[in-house]
N, C-alpha and C positions, 0 to 999 in steps of 0.2 A: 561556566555553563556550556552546554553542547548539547547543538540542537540535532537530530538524525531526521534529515530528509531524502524519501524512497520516491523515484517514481517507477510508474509501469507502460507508458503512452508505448505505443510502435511509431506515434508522429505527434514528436514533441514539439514543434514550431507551430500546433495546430492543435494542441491539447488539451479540452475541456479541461481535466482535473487538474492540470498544471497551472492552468488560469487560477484555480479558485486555491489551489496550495500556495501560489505563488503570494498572495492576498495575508492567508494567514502566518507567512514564512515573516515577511516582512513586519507586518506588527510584532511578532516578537525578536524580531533582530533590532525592531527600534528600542523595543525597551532592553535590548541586551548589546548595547554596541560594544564590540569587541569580541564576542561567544564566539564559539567556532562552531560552523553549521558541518556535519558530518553527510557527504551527497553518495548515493547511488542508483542508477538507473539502468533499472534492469531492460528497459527499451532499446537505449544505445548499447547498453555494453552489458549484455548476456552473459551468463554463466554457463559453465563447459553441463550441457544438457548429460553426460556421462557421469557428473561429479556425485549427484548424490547418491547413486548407485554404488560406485566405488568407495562411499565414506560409510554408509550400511552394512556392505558386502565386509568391509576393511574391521567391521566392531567383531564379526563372528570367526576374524582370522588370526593367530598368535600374533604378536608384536613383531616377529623377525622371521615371519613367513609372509607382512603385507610388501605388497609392488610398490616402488616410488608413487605410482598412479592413485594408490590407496593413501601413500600417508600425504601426498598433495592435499586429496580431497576433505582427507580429516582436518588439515588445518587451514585450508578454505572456509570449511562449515564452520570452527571455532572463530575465525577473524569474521568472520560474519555475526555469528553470535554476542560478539566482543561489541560490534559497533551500534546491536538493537541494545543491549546490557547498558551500555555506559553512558547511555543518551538521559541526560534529564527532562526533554520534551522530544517527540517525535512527532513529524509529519507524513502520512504516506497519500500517494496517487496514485489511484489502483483503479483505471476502468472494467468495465465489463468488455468482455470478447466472448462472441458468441456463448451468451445465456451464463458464461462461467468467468472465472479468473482464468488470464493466459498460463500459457505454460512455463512463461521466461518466471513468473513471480510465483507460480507453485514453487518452480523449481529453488528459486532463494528460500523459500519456507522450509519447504524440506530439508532443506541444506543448515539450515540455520539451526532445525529440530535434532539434527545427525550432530551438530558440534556443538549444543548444549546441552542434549541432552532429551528424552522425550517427557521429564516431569518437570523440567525448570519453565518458572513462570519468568521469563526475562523482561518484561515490561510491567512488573507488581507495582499498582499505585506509580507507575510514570503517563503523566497525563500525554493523553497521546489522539491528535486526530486522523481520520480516518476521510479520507476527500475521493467519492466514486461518482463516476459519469456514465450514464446511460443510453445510449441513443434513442431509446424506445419508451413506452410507458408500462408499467408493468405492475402498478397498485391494482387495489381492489376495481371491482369493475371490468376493467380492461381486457382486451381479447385476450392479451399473454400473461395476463392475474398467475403468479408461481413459477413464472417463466425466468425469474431474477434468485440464480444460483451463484452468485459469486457475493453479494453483502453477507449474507448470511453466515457462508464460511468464512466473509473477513473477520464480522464479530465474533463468530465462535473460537478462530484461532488466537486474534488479539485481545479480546476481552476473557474471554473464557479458560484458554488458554494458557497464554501468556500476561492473564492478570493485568492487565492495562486498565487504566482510569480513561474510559473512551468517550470518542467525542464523533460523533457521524455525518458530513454532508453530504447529502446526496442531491444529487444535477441527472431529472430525466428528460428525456425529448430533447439531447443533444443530436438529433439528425434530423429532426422538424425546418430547420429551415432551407435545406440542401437537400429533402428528399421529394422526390414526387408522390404524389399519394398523402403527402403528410402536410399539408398546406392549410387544410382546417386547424392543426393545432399546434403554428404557428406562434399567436399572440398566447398563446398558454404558457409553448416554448419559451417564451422571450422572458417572459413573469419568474415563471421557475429559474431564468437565468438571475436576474435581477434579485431573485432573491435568494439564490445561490451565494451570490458576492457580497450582500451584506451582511450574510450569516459569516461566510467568511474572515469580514473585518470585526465583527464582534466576536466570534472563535480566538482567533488571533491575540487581540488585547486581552480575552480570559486566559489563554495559555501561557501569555508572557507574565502576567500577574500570578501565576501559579509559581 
């Protein structure tokens, strides 16, 4: 069994979504002692912002007219590809950055798209969660109601997409308690966290039973 956990934090010792990943990682490493959990983190350890470029650039060029730089990038994208492919559960933590997905985890996506392919569903029927934190509140009602551009593309890329058996938590009014201005919805904050982590640990034991 091998488990593929993504994260995306730019400050992972202080990461909403890593809290609540970290939850359902564990439930299913209990029911799978021994698995090998497959880690990468696009936070600490970025990918060459040039690479998908070159692995794009690299499909419309002969085989022995592409630059070292090109066949790098091609098979970057494919061992990348290789480790969402071969995972029988996936975790990923993917916050919001300003209204969208960062640039570090477009840039895996694309990359990943470049070295399988743009019609491979690489996650068909692998059950797979999807753990996003939001600082802000952004449902119906609220000032920024459509202002939350980054879930939508998660789903559409991994469900949609890449055919994934998906599973969604979402954590908002992660800056409620550190923000000024935002002190009214605090005790909201706090609920929404609380029941962030028990969705979590029930996530968790559904994905290892999978």
């Amino acid at each position: 069994m091998n488990l593929f956990r993504l994260d995306a934090s730019i400050l992972p010792s202080a990461s909403a979504s890593a809290e609540i990943a970290d939850i359902v990682e564990t439930e299913w490493t209990a029911a799978h002692p021994g698995a090998t959990v497959t880690r990468r983190h696009l936070g600490t350890d970025a990918l060459p912002a040039d690479a998908w470029t070159l692995a794009t650039t690299a499909g419309f060029t002969p085989e022995g007219e592409r630059t070292s730089a090109q066949r790098e990038a091609l098979a970057l994208g494919a061992a990348l590809a290789e480790e969402v492919q071969s995972a029988d559960a996936v975790v990923m933590a993917v916050p919001l950055y300003n209204y969208g997905v960062s640039q570090h985890f477009k840039t895996w996506v694309d990359l990943v798209i470049a070295g399988a392919g743009p019609t491979t569903p690489l996650l068909k029927g692998t059950p797979t969660v999807l753990v996003t934190s939001l600082g802000g509140g952004y449902g119906p009602g609220t000032p920024r109601e459509g202002w939350d551009h980054s879930t939508p593309y998660l789903e559409r890329i991994l469900a949609d997409h890449w055919e994934a058996d998906l599973t969604v938590i979402k954590r908002e009014l992660t800056l409620a308690a550190t923000t000024p201005g935002m002190e009214g919805l605090r005790d909201l904050a706090a609920q929404l966290h609380t029941d962030a982590l028990t969705t979590a640990r029930e996530t968790g034991k559904a994905l290892a039973g999978r």
